[in-house]
C-alpha positions in Angstrom: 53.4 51.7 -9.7 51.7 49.3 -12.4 54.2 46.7 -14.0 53.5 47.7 -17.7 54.4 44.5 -20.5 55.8 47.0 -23.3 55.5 44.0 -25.6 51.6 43.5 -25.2 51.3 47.0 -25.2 52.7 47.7 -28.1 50.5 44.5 -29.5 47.6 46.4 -28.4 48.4 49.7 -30.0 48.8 48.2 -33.3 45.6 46.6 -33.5 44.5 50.1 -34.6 40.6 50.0 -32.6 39.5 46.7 -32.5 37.6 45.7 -29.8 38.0 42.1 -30.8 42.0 42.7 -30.4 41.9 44.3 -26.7 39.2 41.3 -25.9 41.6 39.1 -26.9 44.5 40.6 -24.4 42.0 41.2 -21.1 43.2 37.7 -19.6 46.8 39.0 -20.2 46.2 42.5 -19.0 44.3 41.0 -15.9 47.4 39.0 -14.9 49.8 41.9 -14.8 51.5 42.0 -11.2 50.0 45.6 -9.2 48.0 46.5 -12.5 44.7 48.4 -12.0 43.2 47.1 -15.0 40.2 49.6 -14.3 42.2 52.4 -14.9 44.8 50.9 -17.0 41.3 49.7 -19.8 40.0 53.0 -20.7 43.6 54.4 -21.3 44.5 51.8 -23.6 41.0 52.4 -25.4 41.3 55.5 -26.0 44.8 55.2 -27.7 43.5 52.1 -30.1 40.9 54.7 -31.6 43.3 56.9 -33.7 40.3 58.5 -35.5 37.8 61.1 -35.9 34.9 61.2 -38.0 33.8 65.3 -38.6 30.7 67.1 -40.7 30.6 70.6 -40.3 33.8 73.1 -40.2 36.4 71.0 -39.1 36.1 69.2 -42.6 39.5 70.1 -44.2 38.0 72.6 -46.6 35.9 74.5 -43.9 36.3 77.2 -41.9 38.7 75.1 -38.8 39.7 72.2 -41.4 43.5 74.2 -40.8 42.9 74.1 -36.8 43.7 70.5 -36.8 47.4 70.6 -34.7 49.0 67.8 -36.4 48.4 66.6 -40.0 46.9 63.1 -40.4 47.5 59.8 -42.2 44.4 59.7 -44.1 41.5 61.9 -44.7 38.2 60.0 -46.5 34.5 60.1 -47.4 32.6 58.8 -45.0 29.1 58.4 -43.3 27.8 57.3 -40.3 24.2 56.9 -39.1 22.4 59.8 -37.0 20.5 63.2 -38.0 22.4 65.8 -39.5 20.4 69.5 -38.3 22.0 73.3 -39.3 22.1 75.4 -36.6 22.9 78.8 -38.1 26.6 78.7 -39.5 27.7 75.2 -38.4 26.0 71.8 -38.0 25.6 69.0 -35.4 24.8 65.8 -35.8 22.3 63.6 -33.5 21.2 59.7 -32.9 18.9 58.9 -36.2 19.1 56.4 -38.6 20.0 58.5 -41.6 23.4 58.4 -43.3 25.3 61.4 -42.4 28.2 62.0 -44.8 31.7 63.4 -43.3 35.3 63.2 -43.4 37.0 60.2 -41.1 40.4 61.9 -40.2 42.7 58.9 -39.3 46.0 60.0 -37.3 49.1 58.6 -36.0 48.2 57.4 -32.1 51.0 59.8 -30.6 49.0 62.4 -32.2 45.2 61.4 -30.6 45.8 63.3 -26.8 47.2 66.7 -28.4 44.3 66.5 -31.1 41.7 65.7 -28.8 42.7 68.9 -26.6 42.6 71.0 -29.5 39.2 69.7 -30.8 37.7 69.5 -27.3 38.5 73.3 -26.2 37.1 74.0 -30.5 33.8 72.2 -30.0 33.7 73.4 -25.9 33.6 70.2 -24.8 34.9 69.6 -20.9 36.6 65.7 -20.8 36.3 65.9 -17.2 32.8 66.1 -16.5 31.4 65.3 -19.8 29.3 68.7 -20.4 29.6 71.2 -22.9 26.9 72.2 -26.3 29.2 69.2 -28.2 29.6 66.1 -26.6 32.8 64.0 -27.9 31.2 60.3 -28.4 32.3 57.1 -30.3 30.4 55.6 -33.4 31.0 53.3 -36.2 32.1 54.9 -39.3 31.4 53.3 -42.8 33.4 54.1 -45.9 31.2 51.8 -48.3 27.4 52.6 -46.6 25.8 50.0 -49.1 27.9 47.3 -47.1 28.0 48.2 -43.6 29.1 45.0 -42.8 32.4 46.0 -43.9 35.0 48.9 -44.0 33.9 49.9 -40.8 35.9 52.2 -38.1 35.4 53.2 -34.6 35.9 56.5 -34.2 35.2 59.6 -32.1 32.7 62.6 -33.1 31.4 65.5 -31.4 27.5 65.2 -31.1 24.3 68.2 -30.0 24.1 67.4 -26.2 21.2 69.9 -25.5 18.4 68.1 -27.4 15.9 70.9 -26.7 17.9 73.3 -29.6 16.9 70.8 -32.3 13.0 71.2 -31.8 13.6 74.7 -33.9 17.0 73.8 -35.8 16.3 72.7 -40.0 16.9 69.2 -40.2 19.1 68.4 -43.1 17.2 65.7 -44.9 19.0 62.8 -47.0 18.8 63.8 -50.3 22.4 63.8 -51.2 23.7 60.8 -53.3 27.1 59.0 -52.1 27.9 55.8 -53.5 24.7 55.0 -54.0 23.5 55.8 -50.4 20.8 58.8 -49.5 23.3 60.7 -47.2 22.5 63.9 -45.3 25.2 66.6 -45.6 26.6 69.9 -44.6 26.8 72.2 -46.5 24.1 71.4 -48.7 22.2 74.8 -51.1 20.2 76.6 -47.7 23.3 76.6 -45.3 25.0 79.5 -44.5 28.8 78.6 -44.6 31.3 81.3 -42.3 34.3 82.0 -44.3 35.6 83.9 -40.8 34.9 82.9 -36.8 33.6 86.6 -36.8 31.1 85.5 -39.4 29.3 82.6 -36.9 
């Protein structure tokens, strides 16, 4: 069994997902006694990002923004680069250089494994062998777009993984003002928003 140091563990899960701060423990973390630190990295990754950044229904006033299984610290306006396409009654989001304007859903890190296996089985995403129509990816979030520089988050989203569905999909263009930025948004006046599942 791995020798786990609770107190640079605990270190590492309050740096709340900065690289710079798990960087900054590797040396530590390589000198644990009967540590795989290749298994023992990704795990302690994925419980420094305790965020999600969402578009489309899972926004809290959409049609699964009350599927979320626990309620989080912070909900806020935010964008993140990509293009923004509606596919019939939802949206997905794609690599692009536009702003694409969302909610980042910021939760307590106890709460990131249940959340994740609610959103994955939602968005049919399978962890195991990375497949499914949504794939669940990391990206830098901005809450102040103008600046990038700063107020920036890593967290996950849920991005189109079959390319090919695009070529016919209406590509939601940034017209939408936030704080100054062009942002691309969903819903905007030509979506058609499901007030019921039965409705998709």
């Amino acid at each position: 069994m791995p020798v786990f140091n609770r107190p640079l563990l605990r270190t590492i899960r309050a740096c709340d997902g900065r690289a710079l701060c798990l960087a900054a423990w590797v040396p530590f973390l390589d000198n644990l006694k009967h540590c795989n630190t290749d298994r023992l990295l990704p795990l302690i990754t994925a419980t420094m990002i305790n965020a999600l950044f969402v578009y489309g229904t899972l926004q809290q006033n959409q049609l699964r923004g009350r599927m979320w299984p626990h309620l989080p610290l912070a909900i806020e306006a935010a964008a993140t680069r990509g293009e923004l396409y509606d596919l019939g009654s939802y949206p997905g989001i794609a690599a692009g250089s536009d702003w694409v304007l969302g909610e980042l859903w910021t939760l307590r890190p106890e709460h990131m494994r249940d959340t994740l296996n609610t959103l994955d089985a939602i968005e049919g995403y399978d962890p195991r062998n990375d497949t499914g129509p949504y794939l669940r990816r990391t990206v830098e979030v901005h809450l102040t777009p103008d600046n990038p520089s700063s107020h920036s988050r890593t967290a996950y989203t849920y991005t189109v993984a079959a390319q090919s569905i695009l070529q016919t999909a209406r590509r939601i263009a940034a017209t939408a003002e936030w704080q100054g930025t062009k942002v691309a948004v969903w819903p905007d006046h030509l979506a058609r928003v499901p007030k019921r599942i039965e409705e998709e």
